[in-house]
C-alpha positions in Angstrom: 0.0 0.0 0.0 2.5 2.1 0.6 4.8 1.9 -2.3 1.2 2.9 -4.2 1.0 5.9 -2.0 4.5 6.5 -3.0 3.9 6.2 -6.7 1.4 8.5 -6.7 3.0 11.1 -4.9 6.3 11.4 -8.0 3.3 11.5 -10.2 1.6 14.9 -7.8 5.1 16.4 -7.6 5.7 16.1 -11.2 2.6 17.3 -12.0 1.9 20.3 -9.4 4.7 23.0 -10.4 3.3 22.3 -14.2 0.3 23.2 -13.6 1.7 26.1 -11.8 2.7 27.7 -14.5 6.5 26.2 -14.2 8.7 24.2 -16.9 10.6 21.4 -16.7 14.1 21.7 -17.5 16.1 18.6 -17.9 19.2 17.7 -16.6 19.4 13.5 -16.9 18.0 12.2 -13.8 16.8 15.8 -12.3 14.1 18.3 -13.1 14.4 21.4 -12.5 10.7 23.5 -12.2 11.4 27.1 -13.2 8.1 29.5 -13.0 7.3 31.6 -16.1 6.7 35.1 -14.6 5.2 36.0 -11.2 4.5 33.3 -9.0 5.6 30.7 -6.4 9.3 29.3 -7.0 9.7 25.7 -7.6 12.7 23.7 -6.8 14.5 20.7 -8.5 13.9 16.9 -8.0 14.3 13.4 -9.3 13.2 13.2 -12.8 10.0 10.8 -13.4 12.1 7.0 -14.5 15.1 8.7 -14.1 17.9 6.8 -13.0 20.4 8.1 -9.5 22.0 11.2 -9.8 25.5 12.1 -8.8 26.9 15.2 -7.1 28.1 16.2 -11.1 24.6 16.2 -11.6 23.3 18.4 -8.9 26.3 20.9 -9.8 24.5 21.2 -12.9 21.5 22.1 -11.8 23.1 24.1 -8.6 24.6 26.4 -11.6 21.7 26.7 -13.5 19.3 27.7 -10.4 22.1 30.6 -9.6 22.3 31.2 -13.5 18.4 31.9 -13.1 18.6 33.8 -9.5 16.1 31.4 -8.0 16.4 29.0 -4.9 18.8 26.4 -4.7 16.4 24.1 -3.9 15.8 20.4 -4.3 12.5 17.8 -3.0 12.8 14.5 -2.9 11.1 11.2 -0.9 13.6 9.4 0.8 12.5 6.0 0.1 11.6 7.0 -3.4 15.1 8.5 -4.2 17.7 7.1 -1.7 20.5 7.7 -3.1 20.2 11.5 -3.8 20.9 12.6 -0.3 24.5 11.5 -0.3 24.9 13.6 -3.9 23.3 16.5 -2.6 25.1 16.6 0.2 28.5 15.9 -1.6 27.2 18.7 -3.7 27.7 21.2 -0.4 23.9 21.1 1.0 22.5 20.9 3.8 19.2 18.4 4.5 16.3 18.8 6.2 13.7 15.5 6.7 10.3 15.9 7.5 7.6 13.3 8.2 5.8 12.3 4.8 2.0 11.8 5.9 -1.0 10.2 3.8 -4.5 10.0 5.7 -5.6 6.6 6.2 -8.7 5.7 4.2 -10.5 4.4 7.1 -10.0 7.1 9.5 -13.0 9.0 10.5 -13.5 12.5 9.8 -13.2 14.7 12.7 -15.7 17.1 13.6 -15.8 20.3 12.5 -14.5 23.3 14.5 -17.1 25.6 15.0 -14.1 28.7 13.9 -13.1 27.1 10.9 -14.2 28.0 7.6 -13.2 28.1 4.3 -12.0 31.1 2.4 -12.7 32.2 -1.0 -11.2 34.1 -4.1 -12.6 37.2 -3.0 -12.8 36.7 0.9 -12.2 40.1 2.7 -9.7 38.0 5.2 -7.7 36.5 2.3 -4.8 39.0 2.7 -4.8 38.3 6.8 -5.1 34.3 5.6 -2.5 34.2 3.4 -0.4 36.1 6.3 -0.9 34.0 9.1 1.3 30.6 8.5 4.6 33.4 7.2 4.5 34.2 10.8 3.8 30.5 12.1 6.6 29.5 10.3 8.7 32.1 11.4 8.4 30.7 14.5 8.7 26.7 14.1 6.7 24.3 16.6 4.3 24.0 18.5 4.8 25.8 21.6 3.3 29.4 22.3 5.4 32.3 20.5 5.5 36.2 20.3 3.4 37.0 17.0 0.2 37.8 17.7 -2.3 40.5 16.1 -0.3 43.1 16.4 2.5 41.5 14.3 -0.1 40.1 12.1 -1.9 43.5 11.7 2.0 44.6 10.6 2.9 41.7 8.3 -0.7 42.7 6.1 -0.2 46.2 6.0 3.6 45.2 4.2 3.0 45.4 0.6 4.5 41.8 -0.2 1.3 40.5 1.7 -0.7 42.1 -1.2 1.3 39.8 -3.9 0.8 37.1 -2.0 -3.3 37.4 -1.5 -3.5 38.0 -5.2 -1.5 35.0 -5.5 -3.5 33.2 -4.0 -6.9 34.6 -4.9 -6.1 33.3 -8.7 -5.3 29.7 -7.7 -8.3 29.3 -5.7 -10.7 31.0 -8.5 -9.6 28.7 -11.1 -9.3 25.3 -8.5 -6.0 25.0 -7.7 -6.1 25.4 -4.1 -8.8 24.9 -1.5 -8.4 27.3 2.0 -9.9 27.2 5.2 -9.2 29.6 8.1 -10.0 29.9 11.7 -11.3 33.1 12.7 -12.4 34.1 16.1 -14.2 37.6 16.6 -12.9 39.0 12.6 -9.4 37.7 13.2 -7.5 35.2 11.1 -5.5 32.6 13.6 -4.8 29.7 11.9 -5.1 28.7 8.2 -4.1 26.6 5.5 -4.9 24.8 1.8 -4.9 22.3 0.2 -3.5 21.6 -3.6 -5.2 19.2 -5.8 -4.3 17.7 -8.6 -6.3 14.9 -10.2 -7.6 12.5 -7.2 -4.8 13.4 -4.9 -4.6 16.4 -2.7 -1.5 17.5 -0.6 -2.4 19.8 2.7 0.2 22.8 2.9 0.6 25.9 4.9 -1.1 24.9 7.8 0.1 27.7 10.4 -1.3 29.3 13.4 -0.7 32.7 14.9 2.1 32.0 17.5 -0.4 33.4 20.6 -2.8 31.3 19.3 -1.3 27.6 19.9 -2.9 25.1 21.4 -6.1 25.8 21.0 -7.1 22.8 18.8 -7.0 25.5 16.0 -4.2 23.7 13.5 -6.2 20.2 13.8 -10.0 22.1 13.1 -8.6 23.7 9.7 -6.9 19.9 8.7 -9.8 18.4 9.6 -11.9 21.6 7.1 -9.6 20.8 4.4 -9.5 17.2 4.7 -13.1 17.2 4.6 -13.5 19.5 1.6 -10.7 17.5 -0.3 -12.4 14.0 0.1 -16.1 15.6 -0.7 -14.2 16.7 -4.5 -13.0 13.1 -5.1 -9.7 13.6 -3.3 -8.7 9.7 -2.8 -5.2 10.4 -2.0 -4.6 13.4 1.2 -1.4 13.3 2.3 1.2 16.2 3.9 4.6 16.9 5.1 4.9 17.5 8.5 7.7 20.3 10.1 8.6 17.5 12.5 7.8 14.8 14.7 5.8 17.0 17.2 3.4 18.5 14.6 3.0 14.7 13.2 1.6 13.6 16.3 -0.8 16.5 15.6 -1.9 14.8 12.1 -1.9 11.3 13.2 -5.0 12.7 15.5 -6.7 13.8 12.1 -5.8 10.6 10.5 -2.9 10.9 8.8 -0.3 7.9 9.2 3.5 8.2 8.2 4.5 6.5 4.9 8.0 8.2 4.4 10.0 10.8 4.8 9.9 14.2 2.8 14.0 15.7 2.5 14.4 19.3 1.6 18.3 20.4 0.8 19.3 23.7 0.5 22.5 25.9 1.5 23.8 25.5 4.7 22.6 29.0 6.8 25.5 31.1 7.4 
C-alpha cells in the first residue's frame, strides 16, 4: 500500500509545479521546475524513471538555479530516491527531513471546529489568511510564540502580503487550491490549503498565529480541508509535516506516516 501511495505522490510532484505555470528543465536524472513570470518558485527533483544522480549532476542544476537567481532548492522522498541525499550533500547542502503523511482511508472525519471556515477568491480576510502561516513558520513548533495580532496587523499592511493574496486569490478562482481559516471575533488565527491535482490532494501551509497555539485551531482547519478534499474526489490526502511534534498533531486527524519528505538547500550562514 504504501509503495502505491509512494507512486502517486512522484506522479503529484511532477505534475503540481506544471500546472503552476513552471517548466521542466532537464538535466538527466533531475528536473528542475522554473516558474514563467510571477509566482511561487519551484525547486529541482528526481526526474520521473530517471535513474540516481550524482553530485556532477546536482552541480548542474546548482549552476543553473544561480544562472536563473532562484532557490537552490531540491524535493525529494527518501525512500523513493535514496540515493540523492548522499549527492546532494556531496554537492555542499545541507538536508532537512520531515515526516511524509497520507490519511488513512478508514479514519473517521473529525468534527468540524465551529471557527473554521473556508476562504474564498474574493474573501475580505484573504490577505490576513495568506499572512498568518509566514508568521507560524517564522516561529517553528508547537509551543506558544510572540506573533500575535499586532505583528499580524504589521505583516498585512507590508506590501508583499498584497502579492501574495493575489497569489493566492487566482489559484483558488480557477481550483488550484482549496483554503480554510479559523477566525475568532474578525481575526484570522490559523489557516491553510490544500493543492489538488487529479484525485490526490497534498495539505500545505497549515500555520497558526504564534499566541494562538494550542487551541485545537491547527487540527479544526486539517480536519476543514480534509473534509472538503475527500467531498471533491480527493482519494489520495497526504502532507509533510515540520517535525515529529506536529506529526503527532496529524496522526489525531488521521494521517499515518508513509515516508520521509527531504528538503536540501544551502547551509545558513
Amino acid at each position: 500500500m504504501t509503495e502505491t501511495i509512494l507512486t502517486a505522490l512522484e506522479r503529484y510532484y511532477d505534475a503540481v509545479p506544471r500546472r503552476g505555470g513552471a517548466r521542466g528543465e532537464d538535466f538527466g536524472p533531475l528536473t528542475l521546475f522554473v516558474q514563467e513570470g510571477q509566482g511561487w518558485q519551484y525547486y529541482a527533483r528526481p526526474a520521473l524513471g530517471g535513474g540516481d544522480a550524482t553530485a556532477a549532476d546536482v552541480l548542474k542544476v546548482l549552476e543553473r538555479q544561480r544562472e536563473l537567481k532562484v532557490p537552490e532548492s531540491f524535493e525529494w522522498v527518501a525512500e523513493t530516491t535514496p540515493s540523492l541525499r548522499a549527492a546532494v550533500e556531496a554537492a555542499g547542502l545541507h538536508v532537512h527531513a520531515h515526516p511524509l503523511m497520507a490519511l488513512d482511508a478508514d479514519a473517521e472525519p473529525l468534527p468540524p471546529h465551529p471557527e473554521v471556515r473556508l476562504i474564498g477568491a474574493d474573501d475580505p480576510l484573504l490577505r490576513a489568511a495568506v499572512t498568518v502561516p509566514a508568521l507560524a513558520f517564522g516561529e517553528p513548533g508547537t509551543a506558544l510564540g510572540t506573533a500575535g495580532p499586532a505583528e499580524l496587523a504589521a505583516a498585512v499592511a507590508d506590501p508583499g502580503s498584497e502579492e501574495r493574496r493575489a497569489r493566492v486569490s487566482t489559484m483558488l478562482a480557477d481550483g488550484r487550491t482549496t483554503m480554510a481559516a479559523a477566525v475568532r471575533d474578525g481575526l484570522v488565527l490559523c489557516s491553510g490549503q490544500y493543492n489538488p491535482v487529479g484525485d490526490v490532494a497534498e495539505v500545505v501551509g497549515v500555520g497558526t498565529l504564534p499566541t494562538a497555539r494550542r487551541q485545537g485551531l491547527a487540527l479544526g482547519v486539517t480536519a476543514a480541508l480534509v473534509a472538503e478534499a475527500r467531498a471533491r474526489g480527493a482519494r489520495t490526502v497526504f502532507l509533510s509535516a515540520g517535525d515529529e511534534d506536529v506529526a503527532r498533531i496529524y496522526a489525531r486527524a488521521g494521517f499515518r506516516r508513509v515516508g520521509t519528505a527531504l528538503i536540501a538547500e544551502p547551509a545558513a550562514d
